[in-house]
C-alpha positions in Angstrom: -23.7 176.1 -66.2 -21.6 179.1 -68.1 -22.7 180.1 -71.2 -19.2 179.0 -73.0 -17.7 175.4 -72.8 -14.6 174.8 -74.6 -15.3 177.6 -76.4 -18.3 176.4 -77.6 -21.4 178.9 -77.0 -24.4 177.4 -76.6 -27.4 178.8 -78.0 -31.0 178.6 -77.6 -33.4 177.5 -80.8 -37.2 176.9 -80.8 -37.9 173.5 -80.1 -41.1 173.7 -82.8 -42.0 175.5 -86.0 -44.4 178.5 -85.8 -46.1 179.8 -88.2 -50.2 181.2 -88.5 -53.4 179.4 -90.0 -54.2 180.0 -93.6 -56.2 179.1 -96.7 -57.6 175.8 -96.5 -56.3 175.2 -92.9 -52.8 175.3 -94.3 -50.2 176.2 -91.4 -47.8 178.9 -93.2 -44.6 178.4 -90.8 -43.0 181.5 -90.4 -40.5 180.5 -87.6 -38.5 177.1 -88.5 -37.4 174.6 -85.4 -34.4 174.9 -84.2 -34.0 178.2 -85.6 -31.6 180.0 -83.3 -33.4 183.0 -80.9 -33.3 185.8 -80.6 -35.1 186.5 -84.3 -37.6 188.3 -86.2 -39.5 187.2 -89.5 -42.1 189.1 -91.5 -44.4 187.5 -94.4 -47.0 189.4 -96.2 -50.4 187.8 -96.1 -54.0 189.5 -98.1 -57.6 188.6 -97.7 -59.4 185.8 -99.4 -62.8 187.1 -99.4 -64.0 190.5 -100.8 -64.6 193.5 -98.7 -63.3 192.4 -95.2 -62.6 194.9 -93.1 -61.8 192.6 -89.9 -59.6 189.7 -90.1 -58.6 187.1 -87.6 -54.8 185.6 -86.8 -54.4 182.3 -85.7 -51.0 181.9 -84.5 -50.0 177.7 -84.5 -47.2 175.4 -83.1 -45.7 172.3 -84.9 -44.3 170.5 -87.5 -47.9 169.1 -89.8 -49.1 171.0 -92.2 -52.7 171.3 -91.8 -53.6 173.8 -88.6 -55.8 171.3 -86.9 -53.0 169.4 -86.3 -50.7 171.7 -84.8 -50.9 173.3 -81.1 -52.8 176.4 -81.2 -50.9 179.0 -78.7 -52.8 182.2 -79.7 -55.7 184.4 -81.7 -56.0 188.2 -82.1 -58.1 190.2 -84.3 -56.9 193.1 -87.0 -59.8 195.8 -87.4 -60.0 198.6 -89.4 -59.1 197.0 -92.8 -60.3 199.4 -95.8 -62.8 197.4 -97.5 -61.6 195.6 -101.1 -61.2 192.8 -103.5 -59.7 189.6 -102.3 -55.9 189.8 -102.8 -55.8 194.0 -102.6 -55.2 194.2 -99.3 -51.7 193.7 -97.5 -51.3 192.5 -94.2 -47.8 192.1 -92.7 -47.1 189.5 -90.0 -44.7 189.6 -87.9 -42.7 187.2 -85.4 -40.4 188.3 -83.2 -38.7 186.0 -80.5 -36.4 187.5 -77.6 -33.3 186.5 -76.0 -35.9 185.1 -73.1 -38.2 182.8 -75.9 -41.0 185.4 -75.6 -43.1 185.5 -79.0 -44.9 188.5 -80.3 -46.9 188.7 -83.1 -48.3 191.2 -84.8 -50.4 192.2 -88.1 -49.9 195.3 -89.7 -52.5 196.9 -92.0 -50.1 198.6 -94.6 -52.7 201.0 -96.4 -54.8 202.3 -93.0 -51.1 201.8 -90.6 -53.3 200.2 -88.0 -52.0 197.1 -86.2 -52.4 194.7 -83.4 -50.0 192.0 -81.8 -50.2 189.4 -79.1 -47.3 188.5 -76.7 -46.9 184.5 -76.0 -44.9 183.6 -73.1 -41.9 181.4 -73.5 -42.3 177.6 -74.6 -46.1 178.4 -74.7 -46.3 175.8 -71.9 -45.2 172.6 -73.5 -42.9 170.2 -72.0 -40.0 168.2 -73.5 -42.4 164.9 -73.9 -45.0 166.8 -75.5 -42.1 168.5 -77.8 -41.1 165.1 -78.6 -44.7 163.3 -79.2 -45.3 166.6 -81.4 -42.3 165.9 -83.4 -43.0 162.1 -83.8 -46.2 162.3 -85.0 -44.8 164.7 -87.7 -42.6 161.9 -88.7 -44.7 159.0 -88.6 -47.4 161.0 -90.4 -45.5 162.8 -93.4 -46.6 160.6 -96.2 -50.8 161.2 -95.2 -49.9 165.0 -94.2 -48.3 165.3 -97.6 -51.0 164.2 -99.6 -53.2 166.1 -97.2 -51.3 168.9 -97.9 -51.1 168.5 -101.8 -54.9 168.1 -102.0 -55.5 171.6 -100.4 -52.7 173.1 -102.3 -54.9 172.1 -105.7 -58.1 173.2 -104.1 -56.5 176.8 -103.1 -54.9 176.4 -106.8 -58.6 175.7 -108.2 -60.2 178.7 -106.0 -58.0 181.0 -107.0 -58.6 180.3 -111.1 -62.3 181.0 -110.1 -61.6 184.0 -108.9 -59.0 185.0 -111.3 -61.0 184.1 -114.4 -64.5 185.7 -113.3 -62.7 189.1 -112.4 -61.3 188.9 -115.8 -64.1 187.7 -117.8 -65.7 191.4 -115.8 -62.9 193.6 -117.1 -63.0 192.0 -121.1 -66.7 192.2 -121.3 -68.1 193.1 -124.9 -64.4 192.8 -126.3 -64.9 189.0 -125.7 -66.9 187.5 -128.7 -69.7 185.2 -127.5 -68.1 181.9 -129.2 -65.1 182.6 -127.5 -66.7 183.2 -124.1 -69.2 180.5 -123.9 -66.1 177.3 -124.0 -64.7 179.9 -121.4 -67.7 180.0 -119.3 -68.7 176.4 -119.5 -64.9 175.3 -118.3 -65.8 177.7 -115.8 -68.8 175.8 -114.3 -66.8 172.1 -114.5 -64.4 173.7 -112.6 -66.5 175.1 -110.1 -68.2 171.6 -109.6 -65.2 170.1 -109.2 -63.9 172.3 -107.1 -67.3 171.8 -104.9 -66.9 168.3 -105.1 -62.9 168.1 -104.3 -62.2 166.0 -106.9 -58.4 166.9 -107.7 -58.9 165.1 -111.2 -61.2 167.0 -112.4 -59.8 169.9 -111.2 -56.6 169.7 -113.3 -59.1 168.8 -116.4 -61.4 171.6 -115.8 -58.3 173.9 -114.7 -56.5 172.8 -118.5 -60.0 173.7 -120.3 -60.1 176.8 -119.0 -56.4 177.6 -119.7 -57.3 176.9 -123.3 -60.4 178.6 -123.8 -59.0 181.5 -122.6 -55.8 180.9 -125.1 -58.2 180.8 -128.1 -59.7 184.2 -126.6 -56.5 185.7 -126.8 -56.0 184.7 -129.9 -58.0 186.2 -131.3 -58.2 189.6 -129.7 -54.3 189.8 -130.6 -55.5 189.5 -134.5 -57.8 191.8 -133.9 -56.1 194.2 -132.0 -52.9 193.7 -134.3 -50.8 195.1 -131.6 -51.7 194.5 -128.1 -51.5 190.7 -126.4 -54.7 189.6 -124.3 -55.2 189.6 -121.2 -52.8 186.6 -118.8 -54.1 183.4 -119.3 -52.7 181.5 -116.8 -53.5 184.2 -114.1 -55.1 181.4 -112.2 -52.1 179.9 -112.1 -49.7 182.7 -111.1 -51.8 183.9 -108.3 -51.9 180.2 -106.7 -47.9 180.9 -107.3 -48.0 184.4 -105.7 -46.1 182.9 -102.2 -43.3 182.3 -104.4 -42.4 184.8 -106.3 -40.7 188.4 -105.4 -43.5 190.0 -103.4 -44.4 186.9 -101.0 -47.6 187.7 -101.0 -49.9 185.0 -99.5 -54.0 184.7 -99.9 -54.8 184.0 -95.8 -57.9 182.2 -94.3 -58.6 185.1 -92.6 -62.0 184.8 -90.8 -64.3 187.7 -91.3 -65.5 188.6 -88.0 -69.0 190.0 -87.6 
């Protein structure tokens, strides 16, 4: 068969989404179906535990959401990380698919440089029936994967308050008055409980009582400062937001490895 029929070329897509595993078990596509190869796409991804220094990608295959239940065609470790905070760190992932459907991938450190990548031959092994199941169950499933999905999207959202307003609650210190922390605090602890418990309701309670604690703190440093604002009060909020803003920069399930 020639490459050109009535002046029509024909070109080559990827038959599935790709895309790597993180927080929660979320499957962050990078690579779309049907999206036309050759082609190259780059996301930047941090830690979401303190002080890893080793990280794990999991590199997945399919159209659900959650990376249990996608094909997994491939794992590599990144070493060498410099030790830091959760969400310091930036590690660039990169897929690149050839003219021949060969996949590498590979996860740049960009403070230390270092990097490592894996090569996945073309197709990854899958036939046209398993292509087509895959695809199916994506459709017959999208109402439960949705919900699925929207439950660990408000857990991640919840995690990230917790971390957000603890690292915060560190940096204000004395120049928080201990009427204002304590509503703070205790919001803090619901919030944690729920989160514990995944119970999404009380997460958005907890989540709004800690928003407004924290308003009433900044409050009243602003009167007191009679210049400066306080500190970001929704800064739970924006960093659960972070993968859509300017920077792209996702919290990843990276796996410390020990």
């Amino acid at each position: 068969m020639t490459d050109e029929i009535k002046g029509v070329v024909l070109l080559d897509v990827t038959p599935l989404s790709m895309g790597i595993e993180t927080l929660g078990g979320v499957m962050t596509k990078l690579i779309d179906a049907n999206t036309t190869i050759p082609c190259k796409k780059s996301e930047t991804f941090s830690t979401a535990a303190d002080n890893q220094t080793e990280v794990t990608i999991h590199v997945l295959q399919g159209e659900r959401p959650m990376a249990s239940q996608n094909k997994s065609i491939g794992q590599f470790n990144l070493t060498g990380i410099a030790p830091a905070r959760r969400g310091i760190p930036q590690v660039e992932v990169t897929f690149d698919i050839d003219a021949n459907g060969i996949l590498k991938v590979s996860a740049k450190d960009k403070a230390t440089g270092k990097e490592q990548a894996i090569r996945i031959e073309a197709s990854s092994g899958l036939s046209k029936e398993e292509i087509d199941r895959m695809k199916a169950e994506a459709e017959a499933n999208a109402e439960a994967d949705k919900k699925e999905r929207e439950k660990i999207d408000k857990l991640n959202q919840a995690d990230s308050m917790i971390f957000q307003t603890e690292k915060q609650l560190e940096e204000l210190g004395d120049k928080l008055s201990a009427d204002k922390k304590a509503p703070i605090e205790a919001a803090l602890t619901k919030l944690k409980d729920a989160h514990k418990a995944q119970d999404l309701a009380a997460i958005d309670t907890a989540m709004a009582e800690v928003n407004t604690a924290f308003q009433a703190a900044s409050a009243e440093m602003y009167a007191q400062s009679g210049a400066q604002p306080g500190p970001d009060m929704n800064a739970g909020q924006a960093n659960a937001d972070d993968s859509k803003n300017g920077d792209n920069v996702q919290d990843a399930d990276f796996e410390e490895v020990k």
